[in-house]
C-alpha positions as CSV (number, residue, x, y, z in Angstrom):
1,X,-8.8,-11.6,4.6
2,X,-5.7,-10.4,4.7
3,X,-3.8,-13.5,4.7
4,X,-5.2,-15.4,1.4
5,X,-3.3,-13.5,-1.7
6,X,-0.3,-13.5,0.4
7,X,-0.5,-17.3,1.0
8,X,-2.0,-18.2,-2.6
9,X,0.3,-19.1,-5.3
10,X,0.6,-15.9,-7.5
11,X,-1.5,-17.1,-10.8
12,X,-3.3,-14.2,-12.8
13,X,-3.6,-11.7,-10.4
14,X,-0.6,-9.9,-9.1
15,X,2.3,-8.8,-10.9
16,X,3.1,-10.1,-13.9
17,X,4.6,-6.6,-15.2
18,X,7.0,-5.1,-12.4
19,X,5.7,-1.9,-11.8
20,X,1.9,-2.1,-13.0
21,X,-0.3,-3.9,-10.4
22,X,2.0,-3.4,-7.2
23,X,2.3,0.4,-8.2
24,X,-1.8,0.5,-8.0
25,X,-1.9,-0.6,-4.9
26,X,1.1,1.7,-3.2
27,X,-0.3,4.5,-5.7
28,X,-1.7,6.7,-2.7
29,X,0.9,5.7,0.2
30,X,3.1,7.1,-2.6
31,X,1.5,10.3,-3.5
32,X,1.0,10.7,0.5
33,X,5.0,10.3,1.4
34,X,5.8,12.5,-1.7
35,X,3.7,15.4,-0.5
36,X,5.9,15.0,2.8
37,X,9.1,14.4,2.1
38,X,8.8,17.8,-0.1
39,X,9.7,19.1,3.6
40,X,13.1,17.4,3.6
41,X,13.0,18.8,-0.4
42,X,12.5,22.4,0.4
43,X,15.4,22.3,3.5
44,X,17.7,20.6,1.7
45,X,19.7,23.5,-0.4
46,X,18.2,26.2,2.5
47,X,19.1,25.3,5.5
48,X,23.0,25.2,5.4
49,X,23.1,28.5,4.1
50,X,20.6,29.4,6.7
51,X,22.9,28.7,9.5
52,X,26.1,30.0,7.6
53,X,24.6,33.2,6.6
54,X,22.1,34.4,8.7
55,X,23.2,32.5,12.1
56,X,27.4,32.6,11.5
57,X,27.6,28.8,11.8
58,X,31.0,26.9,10.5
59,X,31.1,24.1,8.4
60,X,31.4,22.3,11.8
61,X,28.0,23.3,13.1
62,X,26.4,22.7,10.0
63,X,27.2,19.5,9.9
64,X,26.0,19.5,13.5
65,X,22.3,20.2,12.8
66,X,21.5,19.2,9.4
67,X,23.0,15.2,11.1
68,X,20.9,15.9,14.0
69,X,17.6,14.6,11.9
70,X,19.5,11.6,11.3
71,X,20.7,11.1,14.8
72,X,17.0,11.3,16.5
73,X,16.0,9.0,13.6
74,X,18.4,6.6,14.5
75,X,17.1,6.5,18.0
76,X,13.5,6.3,17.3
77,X,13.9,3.3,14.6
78,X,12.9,1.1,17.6
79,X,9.9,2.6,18.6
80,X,8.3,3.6,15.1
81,X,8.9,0.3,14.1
82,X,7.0,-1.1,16.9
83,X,4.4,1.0,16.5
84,X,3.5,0.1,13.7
85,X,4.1,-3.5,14.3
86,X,2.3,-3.3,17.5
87,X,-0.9,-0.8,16.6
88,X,-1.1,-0.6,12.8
89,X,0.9,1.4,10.2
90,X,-1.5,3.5,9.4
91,X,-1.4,4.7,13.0
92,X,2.3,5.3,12.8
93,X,2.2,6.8,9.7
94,X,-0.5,9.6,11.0
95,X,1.4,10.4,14.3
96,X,4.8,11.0,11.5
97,X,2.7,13.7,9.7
98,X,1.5,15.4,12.9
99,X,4.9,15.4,13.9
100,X,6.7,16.6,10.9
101,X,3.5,19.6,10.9
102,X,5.0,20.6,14.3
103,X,8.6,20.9,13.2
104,X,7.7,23.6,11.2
105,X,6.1,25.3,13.9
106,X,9.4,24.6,15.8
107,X,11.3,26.3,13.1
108,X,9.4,29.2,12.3
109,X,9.8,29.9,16.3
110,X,13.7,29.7,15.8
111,X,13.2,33.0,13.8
112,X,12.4,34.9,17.0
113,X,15.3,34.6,18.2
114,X,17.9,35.1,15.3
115,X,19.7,38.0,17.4
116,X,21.0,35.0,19.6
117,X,22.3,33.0,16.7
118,X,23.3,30.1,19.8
119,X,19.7,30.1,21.0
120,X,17.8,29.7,17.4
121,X,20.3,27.3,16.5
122,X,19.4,25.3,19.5
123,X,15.1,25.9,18.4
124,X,16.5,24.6,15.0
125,X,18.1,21.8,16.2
126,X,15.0,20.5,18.5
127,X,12.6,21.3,15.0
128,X,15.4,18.8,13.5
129,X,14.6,16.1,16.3
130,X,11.0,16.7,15.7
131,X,11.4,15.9,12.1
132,X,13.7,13.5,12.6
133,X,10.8,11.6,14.6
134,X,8.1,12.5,11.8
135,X,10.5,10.8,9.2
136,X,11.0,7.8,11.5
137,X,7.3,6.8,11.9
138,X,6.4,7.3,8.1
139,X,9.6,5.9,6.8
140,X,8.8,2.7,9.1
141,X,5.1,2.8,8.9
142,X,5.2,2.7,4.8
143,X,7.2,0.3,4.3
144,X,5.1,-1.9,6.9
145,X,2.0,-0.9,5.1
146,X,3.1,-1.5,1.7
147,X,4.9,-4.9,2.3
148,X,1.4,-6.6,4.1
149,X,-0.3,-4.7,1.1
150,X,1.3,-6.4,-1.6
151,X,3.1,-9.3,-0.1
152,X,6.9,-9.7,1.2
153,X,8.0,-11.2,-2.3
154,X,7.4,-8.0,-3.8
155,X,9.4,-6.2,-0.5
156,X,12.0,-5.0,-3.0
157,X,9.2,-2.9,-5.4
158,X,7.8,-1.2,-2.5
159,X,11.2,-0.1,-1.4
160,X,11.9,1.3,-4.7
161,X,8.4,2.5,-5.1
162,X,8.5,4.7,-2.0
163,X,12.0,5.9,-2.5
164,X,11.2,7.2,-5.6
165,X,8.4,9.1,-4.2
166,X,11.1,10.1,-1.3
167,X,13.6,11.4,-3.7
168,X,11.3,13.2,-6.1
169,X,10.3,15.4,-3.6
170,X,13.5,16.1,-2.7
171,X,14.5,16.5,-6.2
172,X,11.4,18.8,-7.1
173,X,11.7,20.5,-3.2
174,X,15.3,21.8,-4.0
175,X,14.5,24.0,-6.2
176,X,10.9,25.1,-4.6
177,X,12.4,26.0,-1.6
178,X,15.6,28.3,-3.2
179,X,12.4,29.6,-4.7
180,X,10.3,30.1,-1.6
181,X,13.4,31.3,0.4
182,X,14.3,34.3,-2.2
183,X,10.7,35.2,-2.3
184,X,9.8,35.0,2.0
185,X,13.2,34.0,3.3
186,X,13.7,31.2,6.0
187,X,10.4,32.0,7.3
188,X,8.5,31.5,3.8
189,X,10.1,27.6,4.1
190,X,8.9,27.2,7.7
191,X,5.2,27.6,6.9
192,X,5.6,25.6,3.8
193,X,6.9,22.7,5.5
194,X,3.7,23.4,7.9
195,X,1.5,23.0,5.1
196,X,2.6,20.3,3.0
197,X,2.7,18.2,6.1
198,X,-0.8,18.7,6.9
199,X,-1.4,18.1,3.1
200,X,0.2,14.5,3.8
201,X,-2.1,14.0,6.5
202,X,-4.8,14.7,4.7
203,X,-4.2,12.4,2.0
204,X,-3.2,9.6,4.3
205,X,-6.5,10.1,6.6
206,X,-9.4,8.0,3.9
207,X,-7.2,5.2,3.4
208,X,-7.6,1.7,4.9
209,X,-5.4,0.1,7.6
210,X,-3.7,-2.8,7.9
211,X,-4.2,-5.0,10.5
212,X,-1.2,-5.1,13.3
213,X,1.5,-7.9,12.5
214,X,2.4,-8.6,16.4
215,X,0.6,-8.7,19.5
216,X,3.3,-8.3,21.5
217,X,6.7,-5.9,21.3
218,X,9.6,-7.7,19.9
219,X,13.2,-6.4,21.9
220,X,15.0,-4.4,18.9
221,X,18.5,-6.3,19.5
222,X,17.0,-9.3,18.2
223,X,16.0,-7.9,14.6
224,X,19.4,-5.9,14.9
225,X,21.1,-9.3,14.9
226,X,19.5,-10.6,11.8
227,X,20.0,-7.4,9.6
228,X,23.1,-6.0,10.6
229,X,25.3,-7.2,7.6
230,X,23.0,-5.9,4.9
231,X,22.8,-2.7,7.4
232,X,26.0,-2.0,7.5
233,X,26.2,-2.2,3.2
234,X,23.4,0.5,4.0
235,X,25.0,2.9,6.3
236,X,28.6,2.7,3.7
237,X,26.7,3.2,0.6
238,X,24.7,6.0,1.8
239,X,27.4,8.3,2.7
240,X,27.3,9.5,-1.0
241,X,23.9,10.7,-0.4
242,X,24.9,12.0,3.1
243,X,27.9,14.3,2.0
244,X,25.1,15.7,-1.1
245,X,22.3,16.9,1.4
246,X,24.6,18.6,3.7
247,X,27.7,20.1,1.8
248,X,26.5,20.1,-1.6
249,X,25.2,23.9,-1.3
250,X,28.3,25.0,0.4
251,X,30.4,23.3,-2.4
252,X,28.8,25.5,-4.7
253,X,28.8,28.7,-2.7
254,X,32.7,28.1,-2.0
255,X,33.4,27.9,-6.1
256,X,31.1,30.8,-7.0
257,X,28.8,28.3,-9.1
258,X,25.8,30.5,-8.2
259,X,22.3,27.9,-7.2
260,X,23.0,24.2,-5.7
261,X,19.4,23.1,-6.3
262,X,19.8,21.6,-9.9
263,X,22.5,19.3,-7.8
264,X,19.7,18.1,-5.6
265,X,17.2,17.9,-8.8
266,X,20.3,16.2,-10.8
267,X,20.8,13.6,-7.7
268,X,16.8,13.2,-8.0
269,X,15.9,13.1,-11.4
270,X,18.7,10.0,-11.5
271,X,17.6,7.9,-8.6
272,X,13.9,7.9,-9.9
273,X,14.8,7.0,-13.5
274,X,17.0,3.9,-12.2
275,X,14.3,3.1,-10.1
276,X,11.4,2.8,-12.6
277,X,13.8,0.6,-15.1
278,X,14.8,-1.4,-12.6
279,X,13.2,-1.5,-9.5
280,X,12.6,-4.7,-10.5
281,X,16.3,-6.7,-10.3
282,X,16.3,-7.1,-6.6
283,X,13.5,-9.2,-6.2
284,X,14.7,-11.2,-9.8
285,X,18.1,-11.2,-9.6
286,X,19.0,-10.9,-5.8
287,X,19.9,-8.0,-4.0
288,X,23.4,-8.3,-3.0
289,X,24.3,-8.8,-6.7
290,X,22.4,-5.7,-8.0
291,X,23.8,-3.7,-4.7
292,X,27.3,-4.5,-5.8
293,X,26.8,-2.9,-9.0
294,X,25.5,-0.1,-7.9
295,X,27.6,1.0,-5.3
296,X,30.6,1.0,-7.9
297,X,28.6,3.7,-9.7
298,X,27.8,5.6,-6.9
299,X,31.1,5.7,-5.9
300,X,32.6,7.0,-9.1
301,X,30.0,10.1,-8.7
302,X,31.7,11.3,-5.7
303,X,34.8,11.0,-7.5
304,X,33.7,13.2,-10.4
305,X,32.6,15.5,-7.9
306,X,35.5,15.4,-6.0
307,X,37.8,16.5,-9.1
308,X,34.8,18.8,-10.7
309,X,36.4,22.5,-11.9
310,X,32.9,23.2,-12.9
311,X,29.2,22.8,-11.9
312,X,28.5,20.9,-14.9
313,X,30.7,18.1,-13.8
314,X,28.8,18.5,-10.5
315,X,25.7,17.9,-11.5
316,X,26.7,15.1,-13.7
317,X,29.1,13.2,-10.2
318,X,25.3,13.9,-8.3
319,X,23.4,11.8,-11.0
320,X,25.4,9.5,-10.8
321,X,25.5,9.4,-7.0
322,X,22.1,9.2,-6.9
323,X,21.8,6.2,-9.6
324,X,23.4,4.0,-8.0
325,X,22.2,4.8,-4.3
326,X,19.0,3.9,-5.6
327,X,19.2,0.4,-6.1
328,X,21.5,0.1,-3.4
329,X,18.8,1.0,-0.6
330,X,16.3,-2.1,-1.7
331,X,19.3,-4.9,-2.8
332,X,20.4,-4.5,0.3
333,X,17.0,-4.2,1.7
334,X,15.9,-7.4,0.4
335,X,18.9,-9.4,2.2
336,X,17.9,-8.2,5.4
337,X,14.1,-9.1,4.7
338,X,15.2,-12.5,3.9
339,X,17.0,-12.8,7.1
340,X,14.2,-11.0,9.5
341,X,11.4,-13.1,11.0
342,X,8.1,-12.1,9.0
343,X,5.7,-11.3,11.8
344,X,8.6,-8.8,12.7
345,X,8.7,-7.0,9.6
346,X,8.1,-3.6,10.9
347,X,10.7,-3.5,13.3
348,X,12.7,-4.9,10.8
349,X,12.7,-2.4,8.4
350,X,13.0,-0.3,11.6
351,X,16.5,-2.1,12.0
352,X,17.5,-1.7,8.6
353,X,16.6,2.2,8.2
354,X,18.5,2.7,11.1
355,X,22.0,2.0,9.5
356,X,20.9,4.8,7.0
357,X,20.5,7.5,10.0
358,X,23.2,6.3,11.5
359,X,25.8,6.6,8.6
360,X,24.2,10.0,7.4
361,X,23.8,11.1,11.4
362,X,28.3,10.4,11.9
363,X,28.7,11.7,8.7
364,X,26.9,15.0,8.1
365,X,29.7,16.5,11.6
366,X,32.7,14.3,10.8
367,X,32.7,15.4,7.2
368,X,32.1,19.3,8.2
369,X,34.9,18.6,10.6
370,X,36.5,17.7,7.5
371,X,36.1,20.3,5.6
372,X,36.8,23.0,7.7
373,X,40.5,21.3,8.2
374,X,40.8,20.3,4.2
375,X,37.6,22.2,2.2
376,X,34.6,20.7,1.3
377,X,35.5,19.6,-2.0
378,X,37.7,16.7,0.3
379,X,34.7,15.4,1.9
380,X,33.7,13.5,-1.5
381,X,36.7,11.8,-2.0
382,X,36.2,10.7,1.8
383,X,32.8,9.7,0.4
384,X,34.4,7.9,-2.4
385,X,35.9,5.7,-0.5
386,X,33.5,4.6,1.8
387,X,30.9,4.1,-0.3
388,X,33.6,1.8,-2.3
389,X,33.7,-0.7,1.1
390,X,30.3,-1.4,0.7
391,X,31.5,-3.7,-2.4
392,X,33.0,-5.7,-0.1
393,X,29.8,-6.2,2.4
394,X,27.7,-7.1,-0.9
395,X,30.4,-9.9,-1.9
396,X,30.3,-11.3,2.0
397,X,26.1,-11.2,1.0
398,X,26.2,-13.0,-2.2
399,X,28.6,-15.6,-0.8
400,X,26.1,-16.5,2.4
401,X,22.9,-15.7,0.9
402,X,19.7,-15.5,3.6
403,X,18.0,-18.6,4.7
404,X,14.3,-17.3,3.7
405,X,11.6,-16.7,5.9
């Protein structure tokens, strides 16, 4: 059954208006990954203070744990995405929420032992892992689910679709969790992330599977060989976003502009509105072409808040981070789809995700070694720059477009 709309020409029924009939069909996978990923939401402006302030961490270490998420994720690409390749999405997408309920266990356990600042760290950094792994599996396993759902020709709508239910909850978790932390401290965040990940996994629990794509595991170098360029456009383009979620707070606490979370919201609020008008120019246009654009305005965000002399111009160099990452994660998205066999499509996305932990798990510690040597308002012009190369990998894209599959 599942086969037929994908393999019939698409006359009346599918999606004539860009967002309409493909957004009915992801509507619940995307209320269920926005309920989770207000987790990530509520940590995001938290947790580096939490380690500076209540643990006496350094820049360094900071950098440490919040890139350890990215790190784990990195490593578990591979397996979530043959999971859900192998056994259904809607398998991997369950085991993500169970594991993402656990973290906060793991965290609020960390509190115990906040009179041996090296040890809680340690709890913390194994909660991260635990995350990390929860993020992996739904990450993977929604963008599996949604691409059989409403066909790989509409692959750049349900990145955009689920990203803006990512980055909404981190843009409405920001400020939530400074809330929940000056009302019941780090532990108040701990049981929150505990229950909203359980409220994921209730939402996720009535809805249908999809049948599995493979019968048989597929070795991850093999995918890794047909997505690495538009990967590597991923993993440059979102150190923007990486130097935000980790230093972004401490930016703010260093110039005495009093609560980071409207940074977060500001980043969030941007990404979602460049998403709904045009979520739909990757699939139309191609996606090197619309990456290329994009990344040029990311990169002029971390200029502006690189030479910000007030948190007004920082909210305003986040926005304009986050509109152009948006479109940057599905244009390059969609050239590594075209260039990933389709019965592999899991562990493709797999592949492809994995640039994005890998970038934001080597940059969260090399830019806090970074700004302990130069300050943290250095690390964006680092960012600047990076996120400027990716111009160059979108170019190399548009000039050997994929072959189609």
């Amino acid at each position: 059954m599942n086969s037929n709309p994908a393999d019939k020409p698409a006359s009346v029924t599918p999606l004539a208006s860009p967002g309409a009939a493909v957004f009915l069909k992801l509507a619940p996978l995307t209320l269920a990954v926005f309920i989770a990923f207000l987790t990530i939401g509520l940590q995001l402006p938290v947790l580096p203070l939490h380690l500076q302030d209540a643990l006496g961490m350094h820049a360094t270490m900071v950098g440490v744990v919040v890139g350890a998420q990215f790190a784990a994720a990195l490593l578990s690409r591979s397996w979530a995405g043959n999971q859900a390749d192998l056994h259904g999405a809607k398998r991997a997408v369950v085991k993500g929420f169970i594991a993402a309920a656990i973290s906060g266990l793991i965290y609020l356990a960390s509190l115990v032992l906040l009179e041996w600042p090296t040890l809680s760290v340690l709890v913390l950094l194994a909660g991260r892992v635990m995350l990390a792994l929860g993020e992996s599996l739904v990450v993977t396993g929604t963008m599996s689910w949604g691409i059989a759902l409403v066909g790989p020709q509409h692959g750049g709508k349900v990145m955009a679709w689920l990203g803006i239910a990512i980055y909404a909850a981190m843009a409405c978790g920001a400020p939530l969790g400074v809330a929940v932390s000056h009302m019941y401290g780090f532990a108040g965040i701990c049981l929150v992330s505990l229950a909203i990940a359980l409220l994921a996994l209730a939402v996720i629990a009535g809805l249908r599977p999809v049948a599995p794509s493979a019968s048989r595991r597929t070795p991850f170098y093999k995918v890794l060989g047909a997505v690495w360029q538009p990967g590597l456009g991923l993993a440059l383009s979102s150190v923007g976003f990486g130097v935000i979620t980790a230093f972004i707070a401490l930016l703010f606490a260093a110039r005495g502009w009093g609560d980071s979370s409207l940074a977060f919201t500001s980043f969030g609020l941007a990404f979602i509105i460049a998403r709904l008008l045009f979520a739909h120019l990757p699939d139309r246009i191609g996606g090197a072409r619309v990456a290329l654009v994009c990344v040029l305005i990311e990169a002029l965000g971390q200029l502006l808040i690189w030479r910000a002399n007030a948190s007004a111009l920082a909210y305003a160099g986040a926005a304009l981070t986050g509109f152009g990452y948006s479109l940057a994660f599905p244009g390059f998205g969609v050239e590594a789809m075209r260039r990933a066999p389709p019965q592999t499509r899991g562990l493709a996305m797999g592949a492809y995700v994995a640039f994005l932990d890998l970038s934001l798990g080597v940059t969260s510690p090399l830019a806090g070694a970074l700004a302990s040597q130069v300050g943290v308002q250095g690390v964006y012009l680092a960012g600047a720059v990076l996120v400027g190369l990716s111009t160059l990998v979108a170019l190399h894209l548009m000039r050997s477009p994929g072959e189609g599959t």
